[in-house]
TORPA-138288 format. One record per atom (N, C-alpha, C): residue number from 1; x, y, z; atom name; chain. Coordinates in pm, whole numbers, always signed. Example, Ala and Ser with C-alpha at 12.3 -4.5 7.8 and 13.67 -1.06 7.14 Angstrom:
# TORPA-138288
site i: 1, u: +1319, v: -569, w: +780, at: N, ch: A;
site i: 1, u: +1230, v: -450, w: +780, at: CA, ch: A;
site i: 1, u: +1320, v: -330, w: +780, at: C, ch: A;
site i: 2, u: +1285, v: -225, w: +708, at: N, ch: A;
site i: 2, u: +1367, v: -106, w: +714, at: CA, ch: A;
site i: 2, u: +1290, v: +3, w: +787, at: C, ch: A;
This chain:
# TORPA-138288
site i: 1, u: +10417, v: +12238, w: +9324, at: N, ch: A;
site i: 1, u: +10380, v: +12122, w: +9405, at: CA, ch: A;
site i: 1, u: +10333, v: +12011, w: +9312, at: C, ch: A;
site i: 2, u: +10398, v: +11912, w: +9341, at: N, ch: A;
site i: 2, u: +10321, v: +11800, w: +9244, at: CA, ch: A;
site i: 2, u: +10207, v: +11731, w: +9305, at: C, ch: A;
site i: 3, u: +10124, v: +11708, w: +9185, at: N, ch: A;
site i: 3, u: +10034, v: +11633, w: +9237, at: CA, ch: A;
site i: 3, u: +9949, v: +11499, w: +9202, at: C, ch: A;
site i: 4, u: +9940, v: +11391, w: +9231, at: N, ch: A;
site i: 4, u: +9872, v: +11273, w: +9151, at: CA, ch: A;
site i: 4, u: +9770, v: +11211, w: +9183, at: C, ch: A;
site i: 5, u: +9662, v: +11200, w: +9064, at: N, ch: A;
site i: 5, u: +9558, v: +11225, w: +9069, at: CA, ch: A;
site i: 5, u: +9487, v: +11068, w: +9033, at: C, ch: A;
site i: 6, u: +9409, v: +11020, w: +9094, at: N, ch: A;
site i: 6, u: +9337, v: +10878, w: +9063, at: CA, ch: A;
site i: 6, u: +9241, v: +10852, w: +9038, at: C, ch: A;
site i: 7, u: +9153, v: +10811, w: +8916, at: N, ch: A;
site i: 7, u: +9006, v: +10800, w: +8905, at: CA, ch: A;
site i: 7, u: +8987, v: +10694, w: +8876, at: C, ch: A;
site i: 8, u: +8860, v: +10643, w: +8854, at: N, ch: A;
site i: 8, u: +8832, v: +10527, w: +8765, at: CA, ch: A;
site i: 8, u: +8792, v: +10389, w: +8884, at: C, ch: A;
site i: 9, u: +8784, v: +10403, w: +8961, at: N, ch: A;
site i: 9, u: +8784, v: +10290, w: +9083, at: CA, ch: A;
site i: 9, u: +8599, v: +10277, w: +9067, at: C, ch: A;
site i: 10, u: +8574, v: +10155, w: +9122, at: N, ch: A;
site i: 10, u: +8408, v: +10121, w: +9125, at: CA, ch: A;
site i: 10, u: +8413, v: +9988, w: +9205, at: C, ch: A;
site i: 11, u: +8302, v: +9939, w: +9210, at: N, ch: A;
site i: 11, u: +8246, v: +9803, w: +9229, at: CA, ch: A;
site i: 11, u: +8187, v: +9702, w: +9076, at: C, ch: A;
site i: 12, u: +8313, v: +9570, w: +9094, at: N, ch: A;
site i: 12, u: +8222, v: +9463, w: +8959, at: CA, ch: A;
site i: 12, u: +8210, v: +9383, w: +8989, at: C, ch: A;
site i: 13, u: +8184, v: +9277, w: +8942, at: N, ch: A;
site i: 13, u: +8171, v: +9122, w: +8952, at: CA, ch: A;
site i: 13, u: +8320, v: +9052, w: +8882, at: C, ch: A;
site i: 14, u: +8310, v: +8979, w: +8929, at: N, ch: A;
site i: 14, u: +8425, v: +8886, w: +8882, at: CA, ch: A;
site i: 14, u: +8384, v: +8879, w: +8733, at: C, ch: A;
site i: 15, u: +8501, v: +8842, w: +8665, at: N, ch: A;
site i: 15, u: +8511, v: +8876, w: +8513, at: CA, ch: A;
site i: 15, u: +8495, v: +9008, w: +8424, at: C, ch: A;
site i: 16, u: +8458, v: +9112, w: +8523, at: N, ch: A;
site i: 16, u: +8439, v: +9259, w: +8454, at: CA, ch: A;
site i: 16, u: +8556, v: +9291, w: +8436, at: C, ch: A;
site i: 17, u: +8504, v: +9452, w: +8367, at: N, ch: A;
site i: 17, u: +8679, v: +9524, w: +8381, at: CA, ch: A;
site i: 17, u: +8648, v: +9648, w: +8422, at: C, ch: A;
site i: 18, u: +8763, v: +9750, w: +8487, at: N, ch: A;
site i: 18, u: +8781, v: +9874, w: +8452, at: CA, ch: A;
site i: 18, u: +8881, v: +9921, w: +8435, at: C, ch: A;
site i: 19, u: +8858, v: +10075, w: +8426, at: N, ch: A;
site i: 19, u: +8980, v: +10140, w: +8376, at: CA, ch: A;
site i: 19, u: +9016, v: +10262, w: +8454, at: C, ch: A;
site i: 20, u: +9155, v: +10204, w: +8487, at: N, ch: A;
site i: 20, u: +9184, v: +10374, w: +8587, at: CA, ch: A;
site i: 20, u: +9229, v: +10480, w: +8496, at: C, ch: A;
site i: 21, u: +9263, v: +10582, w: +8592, at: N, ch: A;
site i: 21, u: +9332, v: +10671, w: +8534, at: CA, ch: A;
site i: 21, u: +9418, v: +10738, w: +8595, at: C, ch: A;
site i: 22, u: +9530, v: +10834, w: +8614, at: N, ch: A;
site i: 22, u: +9638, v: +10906, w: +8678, at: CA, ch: A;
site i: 22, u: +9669, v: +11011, w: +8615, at: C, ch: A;
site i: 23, u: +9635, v: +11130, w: +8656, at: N, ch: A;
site i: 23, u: +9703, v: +11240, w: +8599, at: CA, ch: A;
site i: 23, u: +9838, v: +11298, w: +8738, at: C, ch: A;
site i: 24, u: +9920, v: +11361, w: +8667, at: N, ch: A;
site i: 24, u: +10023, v: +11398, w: +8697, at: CA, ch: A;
site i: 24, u: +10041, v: +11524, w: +8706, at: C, ch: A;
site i: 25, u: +10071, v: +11644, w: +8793, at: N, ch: A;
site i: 25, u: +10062, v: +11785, w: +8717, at: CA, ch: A;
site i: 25, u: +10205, v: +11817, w: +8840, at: C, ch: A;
site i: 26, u: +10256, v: +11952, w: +8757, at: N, ch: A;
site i: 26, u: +10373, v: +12050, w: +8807, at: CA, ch: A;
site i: 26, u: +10507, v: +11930, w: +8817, at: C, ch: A;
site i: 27, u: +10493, v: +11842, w: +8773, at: N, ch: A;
site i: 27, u: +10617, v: +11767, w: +8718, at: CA, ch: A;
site i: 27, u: +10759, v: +11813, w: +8657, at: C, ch: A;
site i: 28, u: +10874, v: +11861, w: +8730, at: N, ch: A;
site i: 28, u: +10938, v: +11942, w: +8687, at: CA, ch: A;
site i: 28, u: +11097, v: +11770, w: +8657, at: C, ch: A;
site i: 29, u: +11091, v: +11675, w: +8678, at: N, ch: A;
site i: 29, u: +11185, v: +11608, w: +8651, at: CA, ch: A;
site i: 29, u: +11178, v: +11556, w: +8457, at: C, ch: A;
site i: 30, u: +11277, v: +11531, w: +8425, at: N, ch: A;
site i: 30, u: +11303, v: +11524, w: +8301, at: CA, ch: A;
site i: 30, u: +11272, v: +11386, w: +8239, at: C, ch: A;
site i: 31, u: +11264, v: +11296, w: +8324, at: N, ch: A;
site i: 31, u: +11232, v: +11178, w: +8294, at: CA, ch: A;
site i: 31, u: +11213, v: +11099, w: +8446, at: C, ch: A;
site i: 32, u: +11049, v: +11030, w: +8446, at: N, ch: A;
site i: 32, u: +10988, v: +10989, w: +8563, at: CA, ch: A;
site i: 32, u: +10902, v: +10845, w: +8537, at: C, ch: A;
site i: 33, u: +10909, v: +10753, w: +8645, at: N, ch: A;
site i: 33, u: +10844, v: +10658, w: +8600, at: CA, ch: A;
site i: 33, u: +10676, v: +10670, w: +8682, at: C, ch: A;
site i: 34, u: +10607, v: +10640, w: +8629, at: N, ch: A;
site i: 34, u: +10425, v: +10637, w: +8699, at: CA, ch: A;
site i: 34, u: +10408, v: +10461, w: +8706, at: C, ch: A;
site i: 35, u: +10370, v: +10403, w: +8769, at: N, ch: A;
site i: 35, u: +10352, v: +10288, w: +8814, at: CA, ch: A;
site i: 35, u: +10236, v: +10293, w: +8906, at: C, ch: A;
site i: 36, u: +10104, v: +10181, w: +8913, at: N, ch: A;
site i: 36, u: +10012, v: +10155, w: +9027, at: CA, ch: A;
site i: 36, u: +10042, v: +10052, w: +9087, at: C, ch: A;
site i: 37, u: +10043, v: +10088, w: +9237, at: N, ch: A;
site i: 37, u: +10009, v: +9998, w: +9357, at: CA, ch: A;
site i: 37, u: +9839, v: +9969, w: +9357, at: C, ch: A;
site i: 38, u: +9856, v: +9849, w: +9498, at: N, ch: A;
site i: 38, u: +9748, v: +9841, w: +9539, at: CA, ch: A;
site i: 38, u: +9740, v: +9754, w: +9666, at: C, ch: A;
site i: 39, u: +9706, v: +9805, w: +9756, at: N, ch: A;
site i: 39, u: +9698, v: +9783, w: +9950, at: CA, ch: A;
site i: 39, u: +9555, v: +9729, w: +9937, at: C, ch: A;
site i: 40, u: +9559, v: +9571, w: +9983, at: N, ch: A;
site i: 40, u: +9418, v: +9562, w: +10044, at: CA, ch: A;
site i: 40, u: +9411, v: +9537, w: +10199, at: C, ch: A;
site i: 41, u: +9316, v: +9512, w: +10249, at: N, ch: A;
site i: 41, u: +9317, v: +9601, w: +10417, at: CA, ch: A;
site i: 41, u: +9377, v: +9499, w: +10466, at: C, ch: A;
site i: 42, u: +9485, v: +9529, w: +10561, at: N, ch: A;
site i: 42, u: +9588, v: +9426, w: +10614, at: CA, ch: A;
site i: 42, u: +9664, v: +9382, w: +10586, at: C, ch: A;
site i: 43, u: +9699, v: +9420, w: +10435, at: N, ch: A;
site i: 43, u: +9790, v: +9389, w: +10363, at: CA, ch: A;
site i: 43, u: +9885, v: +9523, w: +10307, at: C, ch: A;
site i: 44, u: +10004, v: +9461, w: +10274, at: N, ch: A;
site i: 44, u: +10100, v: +9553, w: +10277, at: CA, ch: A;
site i: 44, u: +10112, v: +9637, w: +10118, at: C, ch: A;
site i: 45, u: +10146, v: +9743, w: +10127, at: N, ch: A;
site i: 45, u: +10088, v: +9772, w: +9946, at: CA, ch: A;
site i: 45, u: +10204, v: +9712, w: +9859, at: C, ch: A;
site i: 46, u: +10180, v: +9675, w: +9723, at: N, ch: A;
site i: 46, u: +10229, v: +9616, w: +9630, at: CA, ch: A;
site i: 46, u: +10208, v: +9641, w: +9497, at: C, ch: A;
site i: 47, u: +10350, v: +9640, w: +9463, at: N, ch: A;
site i: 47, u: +10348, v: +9717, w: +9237, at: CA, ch: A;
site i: 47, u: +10232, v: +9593, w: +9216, at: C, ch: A;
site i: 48, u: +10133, v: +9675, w: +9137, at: N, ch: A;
site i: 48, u: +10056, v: +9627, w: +8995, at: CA, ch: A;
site i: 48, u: +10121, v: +9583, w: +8902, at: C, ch: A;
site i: 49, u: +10191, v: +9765, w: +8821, at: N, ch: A;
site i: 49, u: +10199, v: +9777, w: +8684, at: CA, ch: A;
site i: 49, u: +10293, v: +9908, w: +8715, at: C, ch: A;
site i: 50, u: +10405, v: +9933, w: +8609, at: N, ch: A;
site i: 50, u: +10501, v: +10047, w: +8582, at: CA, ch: A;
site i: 50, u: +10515, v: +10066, w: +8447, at: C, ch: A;
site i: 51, u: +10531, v: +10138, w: +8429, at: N, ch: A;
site i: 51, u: +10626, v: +10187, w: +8291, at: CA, ch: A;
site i: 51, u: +10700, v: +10310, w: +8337, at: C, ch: A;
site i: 52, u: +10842, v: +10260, w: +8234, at: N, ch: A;
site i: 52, u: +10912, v: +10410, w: +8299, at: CA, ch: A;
site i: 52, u: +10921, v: +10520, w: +8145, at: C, ch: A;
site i: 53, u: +11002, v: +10621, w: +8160, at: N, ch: A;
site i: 53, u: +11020, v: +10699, w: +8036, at: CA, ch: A;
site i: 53, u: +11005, v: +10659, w: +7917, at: C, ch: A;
site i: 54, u: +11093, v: +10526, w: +7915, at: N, ch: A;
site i: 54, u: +11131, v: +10480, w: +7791, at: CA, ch: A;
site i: 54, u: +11024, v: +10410, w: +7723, at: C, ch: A;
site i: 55, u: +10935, v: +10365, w: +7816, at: N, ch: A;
site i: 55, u: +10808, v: +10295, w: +7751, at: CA, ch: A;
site i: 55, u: +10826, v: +10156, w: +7786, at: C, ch: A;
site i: 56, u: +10918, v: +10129, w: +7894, at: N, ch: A;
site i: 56, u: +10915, v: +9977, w: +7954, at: CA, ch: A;
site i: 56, u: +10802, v: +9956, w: +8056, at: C, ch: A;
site i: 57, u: +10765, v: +9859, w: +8075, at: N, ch: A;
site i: 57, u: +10659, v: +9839, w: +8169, at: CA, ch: A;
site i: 57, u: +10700, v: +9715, w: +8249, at: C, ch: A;
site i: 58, u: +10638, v: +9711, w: +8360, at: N, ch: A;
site i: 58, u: +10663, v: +9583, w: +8423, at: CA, ch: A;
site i: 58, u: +10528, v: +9539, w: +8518, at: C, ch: A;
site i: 59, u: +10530, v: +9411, w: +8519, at: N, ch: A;
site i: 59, u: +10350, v: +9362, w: +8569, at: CA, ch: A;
site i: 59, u: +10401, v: +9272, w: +8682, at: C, ch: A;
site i: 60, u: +10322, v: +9310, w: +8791, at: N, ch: A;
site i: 60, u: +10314, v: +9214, w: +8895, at: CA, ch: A;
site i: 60, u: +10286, v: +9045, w: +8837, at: C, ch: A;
site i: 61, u: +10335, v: +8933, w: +8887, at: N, ch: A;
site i: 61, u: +10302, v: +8811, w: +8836, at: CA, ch: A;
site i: 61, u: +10122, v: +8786, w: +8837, at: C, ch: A;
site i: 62, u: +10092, v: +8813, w: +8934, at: N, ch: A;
site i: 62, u: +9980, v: +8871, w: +8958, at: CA, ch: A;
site i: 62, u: +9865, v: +8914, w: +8866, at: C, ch: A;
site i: 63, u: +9876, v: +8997, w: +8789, at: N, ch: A;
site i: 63, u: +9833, v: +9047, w: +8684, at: CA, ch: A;
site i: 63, u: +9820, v: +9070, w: +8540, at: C, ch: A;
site i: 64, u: +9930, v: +9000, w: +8509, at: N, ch: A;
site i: 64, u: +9981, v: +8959, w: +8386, at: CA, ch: A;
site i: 64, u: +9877, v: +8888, w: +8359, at: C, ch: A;
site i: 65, u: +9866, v: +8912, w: +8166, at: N, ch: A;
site i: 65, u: +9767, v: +8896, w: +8107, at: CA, ch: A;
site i: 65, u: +9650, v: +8940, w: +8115, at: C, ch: A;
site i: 66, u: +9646, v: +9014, w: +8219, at: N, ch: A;
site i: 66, u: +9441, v: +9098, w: +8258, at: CA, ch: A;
site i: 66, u: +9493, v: +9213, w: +8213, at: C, ch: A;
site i: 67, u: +9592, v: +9280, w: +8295, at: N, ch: A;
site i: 67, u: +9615, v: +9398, w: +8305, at: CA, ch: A;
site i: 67, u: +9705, v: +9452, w: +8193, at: C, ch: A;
site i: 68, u: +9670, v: +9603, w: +8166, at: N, ch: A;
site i: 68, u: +9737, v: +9650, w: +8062, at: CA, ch: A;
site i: 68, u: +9790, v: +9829, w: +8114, at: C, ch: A;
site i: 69, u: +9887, v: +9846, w: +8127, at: N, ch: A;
site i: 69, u: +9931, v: +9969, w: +8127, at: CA, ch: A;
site i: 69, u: +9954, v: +10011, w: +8045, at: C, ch: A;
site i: 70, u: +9962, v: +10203, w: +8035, at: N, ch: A;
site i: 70, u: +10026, v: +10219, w: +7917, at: CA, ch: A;
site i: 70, u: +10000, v: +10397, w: +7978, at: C, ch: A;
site i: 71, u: +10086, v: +10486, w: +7930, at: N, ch: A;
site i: 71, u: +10090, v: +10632, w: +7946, at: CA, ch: A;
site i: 71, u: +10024, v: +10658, w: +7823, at: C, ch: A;
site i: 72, u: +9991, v: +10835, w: +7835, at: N, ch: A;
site i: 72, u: +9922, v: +10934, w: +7771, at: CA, ch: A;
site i: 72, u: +10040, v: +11000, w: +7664, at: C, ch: A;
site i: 73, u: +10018, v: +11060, w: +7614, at: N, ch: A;
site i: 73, u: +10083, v: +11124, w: +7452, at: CA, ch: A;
site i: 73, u: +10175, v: +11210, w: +7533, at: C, ch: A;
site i: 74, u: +10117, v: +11294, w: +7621, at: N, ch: A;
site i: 74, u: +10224, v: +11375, w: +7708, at: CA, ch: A;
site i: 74, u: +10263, v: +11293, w: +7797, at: C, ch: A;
site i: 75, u: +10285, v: +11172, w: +7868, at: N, ch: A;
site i: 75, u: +10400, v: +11101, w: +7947, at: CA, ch: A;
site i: 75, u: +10335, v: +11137, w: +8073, at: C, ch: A;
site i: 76, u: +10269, v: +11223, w: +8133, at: N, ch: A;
site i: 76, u: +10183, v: +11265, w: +8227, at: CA, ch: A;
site i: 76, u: +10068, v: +11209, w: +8302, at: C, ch: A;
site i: 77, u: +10034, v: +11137, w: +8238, at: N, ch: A;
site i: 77, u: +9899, v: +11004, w: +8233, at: CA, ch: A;
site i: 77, u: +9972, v: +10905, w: +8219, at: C, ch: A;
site i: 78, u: +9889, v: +10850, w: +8345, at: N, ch: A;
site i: 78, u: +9873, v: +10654, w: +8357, at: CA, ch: A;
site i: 78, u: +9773, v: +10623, w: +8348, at: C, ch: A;
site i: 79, u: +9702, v: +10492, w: +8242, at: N, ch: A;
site i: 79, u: +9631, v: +10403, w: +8280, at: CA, ch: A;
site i: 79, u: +9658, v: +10317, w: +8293, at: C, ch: A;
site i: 80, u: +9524, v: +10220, w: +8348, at: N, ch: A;
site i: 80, u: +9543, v: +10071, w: +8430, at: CA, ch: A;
site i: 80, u: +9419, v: +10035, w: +8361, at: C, ch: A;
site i: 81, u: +9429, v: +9947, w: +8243, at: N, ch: A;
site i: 81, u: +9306, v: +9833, w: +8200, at: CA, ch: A;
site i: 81, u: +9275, v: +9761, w: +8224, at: C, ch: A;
site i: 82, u: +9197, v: +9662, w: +8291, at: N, ch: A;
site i: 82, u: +9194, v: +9581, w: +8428, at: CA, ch: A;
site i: 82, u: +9084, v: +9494, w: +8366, at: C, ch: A;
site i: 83, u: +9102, v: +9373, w: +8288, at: N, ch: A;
site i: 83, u: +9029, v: +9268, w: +8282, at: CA, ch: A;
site i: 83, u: +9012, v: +9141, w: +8345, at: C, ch: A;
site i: 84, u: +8903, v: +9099, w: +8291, at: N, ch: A;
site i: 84, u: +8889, v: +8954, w: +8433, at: CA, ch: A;
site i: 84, u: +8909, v: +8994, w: +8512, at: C, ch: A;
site i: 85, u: +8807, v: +9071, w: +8603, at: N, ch: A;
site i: 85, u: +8907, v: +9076, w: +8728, at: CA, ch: A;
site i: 85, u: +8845, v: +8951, w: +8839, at: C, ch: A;
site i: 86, u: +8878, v: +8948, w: +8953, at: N, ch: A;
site i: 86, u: +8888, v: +8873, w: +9063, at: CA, ch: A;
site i: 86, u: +8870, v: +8922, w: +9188, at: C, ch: A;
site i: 87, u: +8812, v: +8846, w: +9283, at: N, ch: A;
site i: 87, u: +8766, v: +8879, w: +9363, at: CA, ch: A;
site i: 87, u: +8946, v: +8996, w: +9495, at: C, ch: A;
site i: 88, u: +9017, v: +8881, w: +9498, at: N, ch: A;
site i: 88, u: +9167, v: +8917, w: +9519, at: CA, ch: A;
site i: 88, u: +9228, v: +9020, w: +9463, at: C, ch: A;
site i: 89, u: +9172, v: +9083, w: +9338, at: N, ch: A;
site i: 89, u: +9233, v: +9220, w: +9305, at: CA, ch: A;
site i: 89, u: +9128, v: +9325, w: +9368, at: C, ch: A;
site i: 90, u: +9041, v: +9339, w: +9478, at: N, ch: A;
site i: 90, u: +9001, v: +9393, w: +9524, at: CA, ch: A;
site i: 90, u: +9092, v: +9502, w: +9625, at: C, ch: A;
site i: 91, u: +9123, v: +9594, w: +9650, at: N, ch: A;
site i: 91, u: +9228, v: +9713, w: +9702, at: CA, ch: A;
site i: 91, u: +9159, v: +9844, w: +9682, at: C, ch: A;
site i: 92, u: +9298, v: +9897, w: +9729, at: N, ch: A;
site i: 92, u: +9315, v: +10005, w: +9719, at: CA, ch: A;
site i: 92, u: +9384, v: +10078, w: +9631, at: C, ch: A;
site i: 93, u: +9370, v: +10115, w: +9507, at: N, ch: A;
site i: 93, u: +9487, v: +10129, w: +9388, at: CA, ch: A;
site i: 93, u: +9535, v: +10248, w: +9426, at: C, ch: A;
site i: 94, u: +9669, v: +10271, w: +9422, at: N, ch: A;
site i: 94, u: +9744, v: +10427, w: +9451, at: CA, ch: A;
site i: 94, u: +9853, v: +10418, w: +9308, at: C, ch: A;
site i: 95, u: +9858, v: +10543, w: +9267, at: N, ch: A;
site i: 95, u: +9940, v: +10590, w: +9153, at: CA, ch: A;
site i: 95, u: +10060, v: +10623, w: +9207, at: C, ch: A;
site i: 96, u: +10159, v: +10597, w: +9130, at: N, ch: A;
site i: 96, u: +10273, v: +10660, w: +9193, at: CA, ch: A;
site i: 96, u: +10361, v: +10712, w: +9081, at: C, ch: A;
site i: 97, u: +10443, v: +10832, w: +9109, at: N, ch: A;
site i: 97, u: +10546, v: +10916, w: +9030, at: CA, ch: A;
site i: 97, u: +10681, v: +10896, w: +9091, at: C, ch: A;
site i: 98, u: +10753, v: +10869, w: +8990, at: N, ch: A;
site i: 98, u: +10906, v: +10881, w: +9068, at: CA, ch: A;
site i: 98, u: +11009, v: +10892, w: +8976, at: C, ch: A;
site i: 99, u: +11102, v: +11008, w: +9001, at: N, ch: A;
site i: 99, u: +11133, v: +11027, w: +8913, at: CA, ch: A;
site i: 99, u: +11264, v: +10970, w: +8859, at: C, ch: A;
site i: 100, u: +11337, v: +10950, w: +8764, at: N, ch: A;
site i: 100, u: +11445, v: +10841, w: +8705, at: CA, ch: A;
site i: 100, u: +11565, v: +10936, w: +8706, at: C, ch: A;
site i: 101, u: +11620, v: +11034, w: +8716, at: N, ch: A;
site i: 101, u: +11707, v: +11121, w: +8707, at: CA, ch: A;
site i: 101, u: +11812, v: +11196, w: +8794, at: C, ch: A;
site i: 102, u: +11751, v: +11208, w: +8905, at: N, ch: A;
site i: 102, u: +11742, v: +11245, w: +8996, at: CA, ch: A;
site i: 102, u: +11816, v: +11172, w: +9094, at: C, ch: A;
site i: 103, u: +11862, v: +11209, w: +9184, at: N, ch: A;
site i: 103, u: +11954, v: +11214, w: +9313, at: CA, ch: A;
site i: 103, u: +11901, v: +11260, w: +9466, at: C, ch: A;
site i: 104, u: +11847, v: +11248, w: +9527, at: N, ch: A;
site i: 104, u: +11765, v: +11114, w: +9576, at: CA, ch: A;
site i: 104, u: +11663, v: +11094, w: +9462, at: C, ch: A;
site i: 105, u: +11593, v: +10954, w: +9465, at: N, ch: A;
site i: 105, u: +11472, v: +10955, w: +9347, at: CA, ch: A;
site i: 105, u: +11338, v: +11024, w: +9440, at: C, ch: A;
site i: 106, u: +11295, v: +11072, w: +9353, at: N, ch: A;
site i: 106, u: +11191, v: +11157, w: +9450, at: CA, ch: A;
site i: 106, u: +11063, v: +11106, w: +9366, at: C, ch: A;
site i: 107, u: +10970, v: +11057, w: +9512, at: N, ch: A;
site i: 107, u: +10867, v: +10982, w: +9497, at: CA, ch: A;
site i: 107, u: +10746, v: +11052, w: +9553, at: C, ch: A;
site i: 108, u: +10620, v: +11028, w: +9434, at: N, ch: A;
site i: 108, u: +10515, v: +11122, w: +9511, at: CA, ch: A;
site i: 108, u: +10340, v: +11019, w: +9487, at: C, ch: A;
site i: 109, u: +10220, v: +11039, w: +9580, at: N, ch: A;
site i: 109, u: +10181, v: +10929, w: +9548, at: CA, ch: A;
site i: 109, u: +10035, v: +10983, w: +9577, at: C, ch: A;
site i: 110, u: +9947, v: +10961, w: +9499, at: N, ch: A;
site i: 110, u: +9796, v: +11009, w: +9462, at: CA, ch: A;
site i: 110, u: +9746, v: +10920, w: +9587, at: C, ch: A;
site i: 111, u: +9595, v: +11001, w: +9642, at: N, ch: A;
site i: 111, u: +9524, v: +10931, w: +9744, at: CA, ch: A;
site i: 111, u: +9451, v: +10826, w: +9716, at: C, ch: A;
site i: 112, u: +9447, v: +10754, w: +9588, at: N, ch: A;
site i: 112, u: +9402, v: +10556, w: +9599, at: CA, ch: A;
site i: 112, u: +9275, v: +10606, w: +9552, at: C, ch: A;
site i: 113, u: +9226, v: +10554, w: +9450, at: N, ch: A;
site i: 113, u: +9110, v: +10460, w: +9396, at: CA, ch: A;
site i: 113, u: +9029, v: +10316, w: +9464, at: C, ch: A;
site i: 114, u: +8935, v: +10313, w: +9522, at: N, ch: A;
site i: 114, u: +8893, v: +10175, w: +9588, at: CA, ch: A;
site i: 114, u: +8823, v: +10108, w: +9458, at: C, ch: A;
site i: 115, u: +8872, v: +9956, w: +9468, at: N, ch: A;
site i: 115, u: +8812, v: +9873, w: +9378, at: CA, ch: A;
site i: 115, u: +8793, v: +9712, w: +9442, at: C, ch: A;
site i: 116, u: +8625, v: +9713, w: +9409, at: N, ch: A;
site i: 116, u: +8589, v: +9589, w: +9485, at: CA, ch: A;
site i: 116, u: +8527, v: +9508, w: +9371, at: C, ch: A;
site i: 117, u: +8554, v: +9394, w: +9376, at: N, ch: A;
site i: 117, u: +8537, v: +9295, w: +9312, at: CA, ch: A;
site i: 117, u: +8446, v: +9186, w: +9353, at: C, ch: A;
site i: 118, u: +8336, v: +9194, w: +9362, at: N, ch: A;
site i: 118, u: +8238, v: +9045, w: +9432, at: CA, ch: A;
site i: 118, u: +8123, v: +9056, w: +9341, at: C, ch: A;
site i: 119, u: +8080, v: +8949, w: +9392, at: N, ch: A;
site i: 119, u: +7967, v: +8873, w: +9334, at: CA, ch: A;
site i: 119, u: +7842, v: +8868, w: +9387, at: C, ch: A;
């Protein structure tokens, strides 16, 4: 059973940072991309940040320049480095796995990190 795992969520002030995290376990595809969303209430959820196998990444317009992704030594781990933040990146962060190989792509998705941002 796979499973994905989300930590790192809190309460800051505008201009702080944090740092998530995503672990990944029983991952049986050969090559998978991990990417974070993030749903704030009433709103529809939306990519952050991806990287796939190869070590490409891609950033919401959104986030560019604060944010920094990047995987773990084993490919298994996501983080999310989250500077400056803003009141508007306040959500719900969810991790997501999906895998690149595969026929349907098979997508699996951790229960969300809350992160609030005020002053």
């Amino acid at each position: 059973q796979v499973q994905v795992v989300e930590s790192g969520g809190g309460s800051v002030q505008p201009g702080g940072s944090l740092r998530l995290s995503c672990s990944a376990s029983s991952i049986i595809f050969t090559a998978y991309t991990m990417a974070w969303y993030r749903q704030a209430p009433g709103k529809q959820r939306k990519l952050v940040a991806s990287e796939r196998w190869s070590g490409d990444t891609t950033y919401a317009d959104a986030v560019q320049g604060r944010f920094t992704v990047s995987r773990g030594k084993t490919k298994n781990t996501l983080y999310l480095q989250m500077d400056n933040l803003k009141p508007e990146d306040t959500a719900v962060y969810y991790c997501n796995t999906a895998s690149e190989t595969t026929s349907p792509r098979f997508n699996f998705w951790g229960q969300g990190t809350q992160v609030t941002v005020s002053s």
